[in-house]
LOBAKOL-703206 format. One line per 5 residues: for each residue x, y, z of N, C-alpha, C. Coordinates in Angstrom, 2 decimals, m for minus. Layout:
N
X:Y:Z:X:Y:Z:X:Y:Z | ...
//
This chain:
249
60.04:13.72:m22.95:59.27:14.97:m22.90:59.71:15.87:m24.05 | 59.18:16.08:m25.37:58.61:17.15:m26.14:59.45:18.91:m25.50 | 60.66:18.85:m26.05:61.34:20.65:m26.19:61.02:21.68:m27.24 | 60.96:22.91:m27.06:60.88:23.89:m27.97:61.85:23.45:m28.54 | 62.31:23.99:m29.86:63.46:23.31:m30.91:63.96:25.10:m31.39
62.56:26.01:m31.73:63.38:27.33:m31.84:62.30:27.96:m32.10 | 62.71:29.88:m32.02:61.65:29.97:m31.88:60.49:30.29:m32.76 | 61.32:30.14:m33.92:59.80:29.97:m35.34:59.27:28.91:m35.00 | 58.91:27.71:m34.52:58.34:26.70:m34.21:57.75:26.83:m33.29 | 57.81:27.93:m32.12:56.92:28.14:m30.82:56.22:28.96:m31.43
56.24:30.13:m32.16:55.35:30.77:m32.27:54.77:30.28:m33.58 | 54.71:29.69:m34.07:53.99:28.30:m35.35:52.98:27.79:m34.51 | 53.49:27.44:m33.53:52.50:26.47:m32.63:51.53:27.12:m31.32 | 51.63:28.67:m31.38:51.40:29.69:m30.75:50.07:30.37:m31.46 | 50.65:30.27:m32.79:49.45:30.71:m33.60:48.52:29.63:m33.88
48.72:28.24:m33.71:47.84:27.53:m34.60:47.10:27.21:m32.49 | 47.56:27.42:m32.07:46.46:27.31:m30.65:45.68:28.34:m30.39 | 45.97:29.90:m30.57:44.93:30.71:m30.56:44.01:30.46:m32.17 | 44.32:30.29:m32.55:43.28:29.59:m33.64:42.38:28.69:m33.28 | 43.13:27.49:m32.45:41.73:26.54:m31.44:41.35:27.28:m30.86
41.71:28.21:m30.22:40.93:28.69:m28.98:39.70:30.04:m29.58 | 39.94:30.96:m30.90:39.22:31.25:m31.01:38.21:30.75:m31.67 | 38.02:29.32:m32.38:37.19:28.45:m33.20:36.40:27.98:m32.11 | 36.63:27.71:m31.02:36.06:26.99:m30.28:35.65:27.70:m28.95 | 36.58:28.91:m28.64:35.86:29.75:m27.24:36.67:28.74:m25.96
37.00:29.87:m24.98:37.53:29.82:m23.76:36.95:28.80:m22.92 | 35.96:28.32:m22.95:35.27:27.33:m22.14:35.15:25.46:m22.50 | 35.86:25.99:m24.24:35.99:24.11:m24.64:37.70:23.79:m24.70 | 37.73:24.66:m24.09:39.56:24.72:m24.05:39.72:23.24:m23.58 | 39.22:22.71:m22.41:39.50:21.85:m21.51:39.50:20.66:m22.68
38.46:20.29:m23.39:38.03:18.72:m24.41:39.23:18.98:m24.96 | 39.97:20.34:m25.54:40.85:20.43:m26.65:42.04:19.66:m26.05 | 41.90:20.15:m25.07:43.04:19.59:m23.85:43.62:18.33:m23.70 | 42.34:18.08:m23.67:42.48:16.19:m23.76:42.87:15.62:m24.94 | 43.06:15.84:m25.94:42.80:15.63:m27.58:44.10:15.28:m27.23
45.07:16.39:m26.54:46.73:16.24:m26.74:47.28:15.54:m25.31 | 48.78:14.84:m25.65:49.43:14.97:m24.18:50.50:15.80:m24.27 | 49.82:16.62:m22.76:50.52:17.85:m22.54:52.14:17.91:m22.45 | 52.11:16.84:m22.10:53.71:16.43:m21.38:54.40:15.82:m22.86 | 53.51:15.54:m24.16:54.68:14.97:m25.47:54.28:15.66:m26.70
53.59:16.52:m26.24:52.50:17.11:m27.35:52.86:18.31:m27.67 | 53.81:19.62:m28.40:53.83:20.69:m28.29:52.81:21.51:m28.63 | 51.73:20.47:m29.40:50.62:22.08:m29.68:49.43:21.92:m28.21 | 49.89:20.86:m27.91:48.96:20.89:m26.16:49.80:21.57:m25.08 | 51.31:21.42:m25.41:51.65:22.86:m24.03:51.26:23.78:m24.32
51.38:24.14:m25.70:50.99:25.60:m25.40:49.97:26.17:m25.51 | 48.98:25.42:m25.86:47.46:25.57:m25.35:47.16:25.41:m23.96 | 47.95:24.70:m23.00:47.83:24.72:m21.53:48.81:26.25:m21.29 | 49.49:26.74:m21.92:50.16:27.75:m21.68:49.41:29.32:m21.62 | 48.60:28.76:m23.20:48.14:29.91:m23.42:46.68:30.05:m22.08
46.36:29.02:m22.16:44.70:29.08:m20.96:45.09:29.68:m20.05 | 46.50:29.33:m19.44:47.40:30.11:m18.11:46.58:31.15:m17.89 | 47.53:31.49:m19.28:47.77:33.17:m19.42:46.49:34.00:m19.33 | 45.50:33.26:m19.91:43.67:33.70:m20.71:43.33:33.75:m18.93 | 43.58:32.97:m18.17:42.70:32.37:m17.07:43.41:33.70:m15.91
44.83:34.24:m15.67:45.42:35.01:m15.20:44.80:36.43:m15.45 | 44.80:36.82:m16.60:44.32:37.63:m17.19:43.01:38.43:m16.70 | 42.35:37.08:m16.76:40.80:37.22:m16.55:40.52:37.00:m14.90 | 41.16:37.08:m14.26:41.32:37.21:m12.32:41.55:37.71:m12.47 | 42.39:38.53:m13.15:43.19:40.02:m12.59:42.05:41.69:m13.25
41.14:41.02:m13.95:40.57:42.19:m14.33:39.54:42.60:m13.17 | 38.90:44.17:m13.13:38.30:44.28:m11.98:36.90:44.26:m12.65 | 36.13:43.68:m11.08:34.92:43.83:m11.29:33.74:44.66:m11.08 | 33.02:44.79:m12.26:32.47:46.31:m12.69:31.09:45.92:m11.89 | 30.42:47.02:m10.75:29.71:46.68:m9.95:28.33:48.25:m10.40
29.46:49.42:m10.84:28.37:50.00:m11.00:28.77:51.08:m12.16 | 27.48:51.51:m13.07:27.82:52.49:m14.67:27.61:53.67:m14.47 | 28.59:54.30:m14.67:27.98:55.96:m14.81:28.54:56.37:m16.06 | 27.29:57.65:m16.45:27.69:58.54:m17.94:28.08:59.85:m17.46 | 29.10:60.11:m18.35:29.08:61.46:m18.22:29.67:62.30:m19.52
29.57:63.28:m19.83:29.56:63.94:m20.58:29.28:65.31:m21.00 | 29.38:66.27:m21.58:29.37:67.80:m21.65:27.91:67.90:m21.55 | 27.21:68.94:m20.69:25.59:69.37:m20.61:25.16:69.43:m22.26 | 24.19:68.99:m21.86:22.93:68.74:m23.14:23.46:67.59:m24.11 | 24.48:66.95:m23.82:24.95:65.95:m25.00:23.86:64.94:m24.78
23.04:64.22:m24.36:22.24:63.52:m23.71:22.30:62.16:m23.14 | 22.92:62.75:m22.34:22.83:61.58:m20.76:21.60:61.07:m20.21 | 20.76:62.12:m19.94:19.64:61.60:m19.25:18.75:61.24:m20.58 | 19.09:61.59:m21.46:17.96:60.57:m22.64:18.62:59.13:m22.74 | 19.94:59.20:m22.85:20.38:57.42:m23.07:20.01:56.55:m21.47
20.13:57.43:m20.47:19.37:57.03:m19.10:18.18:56.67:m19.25 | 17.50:57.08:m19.79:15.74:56.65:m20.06:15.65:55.89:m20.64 | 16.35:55.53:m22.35:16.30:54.34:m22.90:16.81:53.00:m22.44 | 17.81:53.32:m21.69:18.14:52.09:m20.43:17.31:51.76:m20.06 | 16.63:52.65:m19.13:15.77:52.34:m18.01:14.45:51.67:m19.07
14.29:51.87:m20.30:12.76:51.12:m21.11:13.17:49.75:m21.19 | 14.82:49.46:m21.57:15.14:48.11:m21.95:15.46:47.52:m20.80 | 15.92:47.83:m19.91:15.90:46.97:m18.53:14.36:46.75:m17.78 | 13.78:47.51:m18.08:12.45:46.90:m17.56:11.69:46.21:m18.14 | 12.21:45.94:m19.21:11.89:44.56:m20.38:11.89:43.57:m19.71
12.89:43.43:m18.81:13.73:42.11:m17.98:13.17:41.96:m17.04 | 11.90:42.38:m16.41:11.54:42.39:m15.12:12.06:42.81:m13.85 | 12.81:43.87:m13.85:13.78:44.54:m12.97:13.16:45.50:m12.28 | 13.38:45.20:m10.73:12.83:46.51:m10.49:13.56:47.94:m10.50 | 13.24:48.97:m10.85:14.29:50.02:m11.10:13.67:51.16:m10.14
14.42:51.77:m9.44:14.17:53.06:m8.45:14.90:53.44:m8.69 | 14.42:54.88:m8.24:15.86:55.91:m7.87:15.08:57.40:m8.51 | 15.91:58.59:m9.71:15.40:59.78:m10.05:16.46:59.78:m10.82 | 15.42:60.79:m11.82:16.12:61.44:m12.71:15.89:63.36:m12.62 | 16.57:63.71:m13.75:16.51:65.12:m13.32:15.94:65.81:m14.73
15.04:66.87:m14.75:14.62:67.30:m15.95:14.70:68.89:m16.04 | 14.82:69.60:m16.92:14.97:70.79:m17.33:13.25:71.19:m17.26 | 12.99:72.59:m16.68:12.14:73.07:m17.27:11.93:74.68:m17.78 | 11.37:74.62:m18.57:11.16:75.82:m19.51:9.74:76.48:m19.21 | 10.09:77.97:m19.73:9.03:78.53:m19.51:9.33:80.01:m20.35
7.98:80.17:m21.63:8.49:80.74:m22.37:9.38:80.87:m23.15 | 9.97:79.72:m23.70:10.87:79.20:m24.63:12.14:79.21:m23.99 | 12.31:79.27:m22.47:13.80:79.36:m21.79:13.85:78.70:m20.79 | 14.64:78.29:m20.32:14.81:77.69:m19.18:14.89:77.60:m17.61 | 13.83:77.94:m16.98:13.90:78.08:m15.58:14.08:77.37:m14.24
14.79:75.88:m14.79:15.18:75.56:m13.69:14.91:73.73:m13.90 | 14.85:73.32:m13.22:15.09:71.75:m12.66:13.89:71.32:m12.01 | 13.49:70.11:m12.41:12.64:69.43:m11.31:13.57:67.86:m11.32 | 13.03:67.43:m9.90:13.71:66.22:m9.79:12.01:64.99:m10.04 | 12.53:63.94:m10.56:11.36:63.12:m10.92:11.77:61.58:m10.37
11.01:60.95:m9.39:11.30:59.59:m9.47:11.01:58.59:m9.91 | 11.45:57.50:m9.91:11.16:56.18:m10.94:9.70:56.12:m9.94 | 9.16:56.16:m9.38:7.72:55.91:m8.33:7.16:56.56:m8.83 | 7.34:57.78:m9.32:6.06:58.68:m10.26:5.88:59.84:m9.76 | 6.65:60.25:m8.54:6.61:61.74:m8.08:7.79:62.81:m8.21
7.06:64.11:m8.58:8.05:65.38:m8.84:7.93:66.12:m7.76 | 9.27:67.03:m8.29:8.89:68.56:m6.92:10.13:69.31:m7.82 | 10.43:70.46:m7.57:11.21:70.94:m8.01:12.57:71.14:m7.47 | 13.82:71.31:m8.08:15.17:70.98:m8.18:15.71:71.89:m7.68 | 15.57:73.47:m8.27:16.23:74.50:m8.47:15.44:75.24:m9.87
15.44:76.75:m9.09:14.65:77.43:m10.20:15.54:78.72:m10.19 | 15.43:79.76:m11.25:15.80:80.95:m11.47:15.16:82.02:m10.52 | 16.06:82.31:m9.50:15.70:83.69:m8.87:14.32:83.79:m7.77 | 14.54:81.83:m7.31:13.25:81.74:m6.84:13.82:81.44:m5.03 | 13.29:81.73:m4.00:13.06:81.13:m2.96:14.48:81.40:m2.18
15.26:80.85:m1.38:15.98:80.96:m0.84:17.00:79.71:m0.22 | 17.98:79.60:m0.78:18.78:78.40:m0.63:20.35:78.63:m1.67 | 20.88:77.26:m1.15:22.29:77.02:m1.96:22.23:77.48:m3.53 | 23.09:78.35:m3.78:23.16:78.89:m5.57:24.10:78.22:m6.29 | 23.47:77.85:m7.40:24.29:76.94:m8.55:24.05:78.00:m9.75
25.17:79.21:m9.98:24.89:80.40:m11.11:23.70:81.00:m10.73 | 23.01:81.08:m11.98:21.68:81.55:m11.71:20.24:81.17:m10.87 | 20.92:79.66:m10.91:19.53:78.71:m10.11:19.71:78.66:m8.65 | 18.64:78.53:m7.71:18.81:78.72:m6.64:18.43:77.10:m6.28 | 18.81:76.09:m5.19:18.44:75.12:m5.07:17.22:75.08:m4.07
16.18:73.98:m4.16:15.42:73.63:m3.51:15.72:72.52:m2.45 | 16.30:72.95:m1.64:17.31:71.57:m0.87:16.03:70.99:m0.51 | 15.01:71.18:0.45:14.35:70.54:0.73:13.28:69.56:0.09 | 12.63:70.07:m1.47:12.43:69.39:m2.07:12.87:68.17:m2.65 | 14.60:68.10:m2.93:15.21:67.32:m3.35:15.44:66.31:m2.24
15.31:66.69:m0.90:15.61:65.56:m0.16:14.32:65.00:m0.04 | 13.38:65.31:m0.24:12.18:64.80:0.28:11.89:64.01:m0.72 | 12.28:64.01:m1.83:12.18:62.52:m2.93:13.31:62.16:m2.97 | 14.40:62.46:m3.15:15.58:61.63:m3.65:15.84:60.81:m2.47 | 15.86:61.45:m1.57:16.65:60.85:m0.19:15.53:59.16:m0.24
14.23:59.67:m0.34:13.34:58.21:0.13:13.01:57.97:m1.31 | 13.34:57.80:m1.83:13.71:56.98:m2.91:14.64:56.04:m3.15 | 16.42:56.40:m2.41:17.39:55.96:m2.27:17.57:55.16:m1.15 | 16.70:55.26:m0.42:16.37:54.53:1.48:15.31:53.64:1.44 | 14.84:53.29:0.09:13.45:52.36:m0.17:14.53:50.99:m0.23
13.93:49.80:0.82:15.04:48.84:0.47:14.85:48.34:m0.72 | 15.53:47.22:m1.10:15.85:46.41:m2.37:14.44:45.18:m2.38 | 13.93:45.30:m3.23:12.71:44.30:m3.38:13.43:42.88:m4.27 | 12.57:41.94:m3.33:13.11:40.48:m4.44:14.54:40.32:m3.82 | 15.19:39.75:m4.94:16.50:38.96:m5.11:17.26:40.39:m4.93
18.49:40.06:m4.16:19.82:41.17:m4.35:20.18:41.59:m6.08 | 19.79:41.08:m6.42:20.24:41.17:m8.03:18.77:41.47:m8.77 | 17.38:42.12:m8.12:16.79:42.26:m9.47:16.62:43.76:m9.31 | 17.23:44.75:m8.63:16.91:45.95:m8.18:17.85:46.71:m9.03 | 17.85:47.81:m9.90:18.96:48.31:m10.34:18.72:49.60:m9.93
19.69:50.90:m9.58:19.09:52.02:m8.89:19.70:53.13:m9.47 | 19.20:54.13:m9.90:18.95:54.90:m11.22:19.10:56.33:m9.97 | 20.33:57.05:m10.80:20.89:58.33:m9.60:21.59:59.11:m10.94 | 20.34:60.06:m11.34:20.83:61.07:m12.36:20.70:62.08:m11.96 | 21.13:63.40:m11.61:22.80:62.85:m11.23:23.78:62.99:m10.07
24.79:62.86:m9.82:25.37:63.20:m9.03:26.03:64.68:m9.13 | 25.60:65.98:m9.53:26.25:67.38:m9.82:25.72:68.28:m8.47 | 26.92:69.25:m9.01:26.60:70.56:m7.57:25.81:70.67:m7.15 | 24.19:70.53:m7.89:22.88:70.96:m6.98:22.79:69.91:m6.11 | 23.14:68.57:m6.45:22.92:67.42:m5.86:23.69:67.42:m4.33
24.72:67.76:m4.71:25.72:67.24:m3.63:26.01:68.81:m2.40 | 24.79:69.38:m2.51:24.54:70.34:m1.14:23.82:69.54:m0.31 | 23.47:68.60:m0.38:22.65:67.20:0.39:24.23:66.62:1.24 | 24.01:67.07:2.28:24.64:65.79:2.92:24.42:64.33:3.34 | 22.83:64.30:3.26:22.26:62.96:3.10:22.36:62.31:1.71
22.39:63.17:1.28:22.62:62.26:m0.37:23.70:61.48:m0.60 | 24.74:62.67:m0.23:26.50:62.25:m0.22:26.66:60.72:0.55 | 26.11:60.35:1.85:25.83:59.69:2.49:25.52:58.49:2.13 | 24.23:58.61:1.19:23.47:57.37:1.06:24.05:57.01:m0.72 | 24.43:57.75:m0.98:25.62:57.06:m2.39:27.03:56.44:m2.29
27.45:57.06:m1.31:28.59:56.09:m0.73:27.93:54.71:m0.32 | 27.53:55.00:0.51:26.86:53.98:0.95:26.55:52.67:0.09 | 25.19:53.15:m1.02:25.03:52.16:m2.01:26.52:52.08:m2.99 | 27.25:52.97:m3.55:28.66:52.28:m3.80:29.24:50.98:m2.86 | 29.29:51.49:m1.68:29.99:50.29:m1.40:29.54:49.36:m0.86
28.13:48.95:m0.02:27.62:47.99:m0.06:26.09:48.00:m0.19 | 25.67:48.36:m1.35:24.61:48.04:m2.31:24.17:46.54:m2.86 | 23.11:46.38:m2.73:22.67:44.67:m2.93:22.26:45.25:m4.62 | 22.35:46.20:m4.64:21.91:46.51:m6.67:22.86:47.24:m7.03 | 23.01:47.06:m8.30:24.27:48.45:m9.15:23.59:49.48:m9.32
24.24:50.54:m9.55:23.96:52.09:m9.70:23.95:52.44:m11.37 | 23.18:53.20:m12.17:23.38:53.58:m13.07:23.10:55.00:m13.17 | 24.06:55.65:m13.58:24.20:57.62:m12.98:24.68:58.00:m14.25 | 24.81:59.26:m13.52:25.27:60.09:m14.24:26.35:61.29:m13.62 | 27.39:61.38:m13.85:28.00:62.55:m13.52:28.60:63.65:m14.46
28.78:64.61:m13.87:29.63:65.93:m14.99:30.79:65.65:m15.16 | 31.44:66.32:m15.89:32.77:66.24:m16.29:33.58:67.06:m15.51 | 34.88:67.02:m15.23:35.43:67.77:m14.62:35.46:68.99:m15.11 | 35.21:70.13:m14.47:35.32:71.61:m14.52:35.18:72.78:m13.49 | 36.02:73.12:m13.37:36.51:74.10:m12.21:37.14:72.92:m10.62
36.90:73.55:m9.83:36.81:73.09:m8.64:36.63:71.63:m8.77 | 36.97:70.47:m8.30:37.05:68.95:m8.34:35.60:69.11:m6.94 | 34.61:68.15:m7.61:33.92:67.77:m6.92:33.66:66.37:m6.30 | 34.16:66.41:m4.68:34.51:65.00:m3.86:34.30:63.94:m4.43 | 32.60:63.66:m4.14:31.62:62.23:m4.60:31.91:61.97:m5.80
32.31:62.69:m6.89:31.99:62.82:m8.64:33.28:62.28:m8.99 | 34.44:62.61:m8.03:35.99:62.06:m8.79:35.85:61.24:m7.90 | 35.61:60.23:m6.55:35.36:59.29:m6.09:35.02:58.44:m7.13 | 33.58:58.65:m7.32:32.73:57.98:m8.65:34.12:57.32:m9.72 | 34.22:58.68:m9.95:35.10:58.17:m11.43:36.75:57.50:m11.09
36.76:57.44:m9.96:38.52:56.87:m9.81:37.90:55.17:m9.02 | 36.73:54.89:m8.55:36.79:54.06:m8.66:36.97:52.45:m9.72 | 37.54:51.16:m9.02:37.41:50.35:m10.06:36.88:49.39:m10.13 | 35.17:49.42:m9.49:34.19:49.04:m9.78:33.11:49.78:m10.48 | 33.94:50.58:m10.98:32.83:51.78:m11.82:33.30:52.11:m13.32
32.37:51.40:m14.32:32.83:51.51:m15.80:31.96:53.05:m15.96 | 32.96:53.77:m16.47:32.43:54.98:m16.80:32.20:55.34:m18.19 | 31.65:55.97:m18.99:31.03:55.81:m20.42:31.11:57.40:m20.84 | 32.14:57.91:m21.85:32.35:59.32:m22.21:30.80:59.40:m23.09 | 29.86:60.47:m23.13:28.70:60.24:m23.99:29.22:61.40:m25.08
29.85:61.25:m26.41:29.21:62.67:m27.65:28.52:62.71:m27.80 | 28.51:63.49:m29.03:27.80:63.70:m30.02:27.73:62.84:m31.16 | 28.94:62.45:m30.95:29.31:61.22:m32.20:28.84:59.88:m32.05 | 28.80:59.58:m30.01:28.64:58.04:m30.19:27.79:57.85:m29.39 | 26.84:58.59:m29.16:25.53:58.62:m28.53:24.81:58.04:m29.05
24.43:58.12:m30.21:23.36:57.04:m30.83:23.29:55.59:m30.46 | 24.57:55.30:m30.29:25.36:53.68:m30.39:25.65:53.41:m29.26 | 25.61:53.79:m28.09:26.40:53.53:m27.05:25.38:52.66:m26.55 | 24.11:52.39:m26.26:22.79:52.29:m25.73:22.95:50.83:m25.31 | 23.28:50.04:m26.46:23.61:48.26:m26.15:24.68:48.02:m25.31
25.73:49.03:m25.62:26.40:48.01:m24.39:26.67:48.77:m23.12 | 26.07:49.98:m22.68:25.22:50.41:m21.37:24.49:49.71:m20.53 | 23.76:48.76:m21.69:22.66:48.04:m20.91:23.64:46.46:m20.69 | 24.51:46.19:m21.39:24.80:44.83:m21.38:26.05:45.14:m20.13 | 26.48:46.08:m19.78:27.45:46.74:m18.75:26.50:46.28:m17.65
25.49:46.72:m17.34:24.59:47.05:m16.40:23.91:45.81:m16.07 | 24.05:44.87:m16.84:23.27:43.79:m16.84:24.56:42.90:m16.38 | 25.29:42.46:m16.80:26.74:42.27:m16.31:27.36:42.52:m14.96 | 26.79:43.91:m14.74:27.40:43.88:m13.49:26.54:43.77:m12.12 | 24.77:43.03:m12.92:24.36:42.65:m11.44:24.83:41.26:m10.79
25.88:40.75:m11.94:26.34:38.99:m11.46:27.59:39.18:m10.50 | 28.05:40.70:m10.39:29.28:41.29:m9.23:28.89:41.12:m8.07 | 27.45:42.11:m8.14:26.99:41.81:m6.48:27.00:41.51:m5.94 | 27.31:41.40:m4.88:27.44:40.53:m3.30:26.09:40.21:m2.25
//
């Protein structure tokens, strides 16, 4: 049986196996395998050494089940959310859920409507309107928001467990005066037949429950959005998201 001799010669033979292994990729490891005997061969132990290690590695990482963005207001979250949502429905996916939109009036801003992937609005929260939970200046429309979001999020999964992806922009303060909401996002977190693709705020002031849940989980790849890498982030959002409908259960 074939001994290390010292250790410039292990790591000689250390380097010239990650060299097979990146010429050839993690999956032809095995043919390479055979080429040598393991038991007289030193550049075949430690290619059985190194796969160990590659194969350990790769069990021990966690699996990413659902994406959220988040990032400082107006950096644009819910625009890289929309361009998702054009390239995943490339794929034949069905996509539900809501997004959230600003609206203006008179060149300013008066408030929120909530919009769902089904094609219906109502409003979010407006300035100085109606009577309900206050977020600053905006007053919320609780009832509106439950009356789409909630059955939007309670529509079951169509098709295969894996062709549904479910679109929850976002999870912030106006959102989470819903105790049904709070409810039915846990919920799809933890046993959802589709992944989630969201959005949450960043931490500021007061820690909000659902939102640092969200983000301390580790089935949840979370995505900082700038100014800087917003343009670019878009491909591998979608290849995250696409990736992690093969988690599902």
């Amino acid at each position: 049986m074939w001994l290390y001799q010292n250790s410039t010669e292990i790591n000689s033979y250390k380097y010239t196996a990650r060299v097979y292994r990146g010429c050839t990729g993690f999956l032809k490891q095995d043919s390479i395998l055979s080429s040598f005997s393991v038991f007289s061969d030193p550049l075949g132990a430690v290619l059985m050494e190194d796969r160990a290690v590659t194969m350990a590695t790769a069990s021990s990482a966690p699996c990413i089940r659902h994406v959220f963005l988040t990032g400082s207001p107006g950096v644009g979250k819910t625009t890289l959310i929309h361009k998702a949502i054009e390239q995943l429905q490339q794929s034949s996916l069905h996509l539900r859920g809501f997004y959230t939109e600003e609206v203006r009036a008179g060149g300013r801003r008066s408030g929120f409507d909530v919009i769902t992937l089904s094609g219906r609005r109502g409003p979010l929260a407006r300035v100085g309107q109606g009577r309900g939970p206050a977020v600053g200046q905006y007053t919320v429309d609780l009832a509106s928001f439950e009356s789409l979001a909630l059955q939007e999020l309670s529509t079951k999964d169509h098709g295969t467990s894996t062709s549904s992806i479910l679109i929850i922009d976002e999870i912030g303060k106006m959102e989470l005066f819903s105790q049904g909401f709070i409810q039915l996002v846990r919920r799809h977190l933890s046993q959802s037949t589709c992944p989630i693709l969201g959005t949450i705020p960043v931490p500021k002031g007061k820690p909000l429950g659902l939102v640092e849940e969200v983000r301390s989980r580790k089935d949840v790849k979370v995505f900082m959005v700038t100014k800087e890498n917003r343009n670019s982030l878009l491909p591998e959002i979608v290849q995250t998201v696409m990736e992690a409908r093969t988690h599902i259960a």
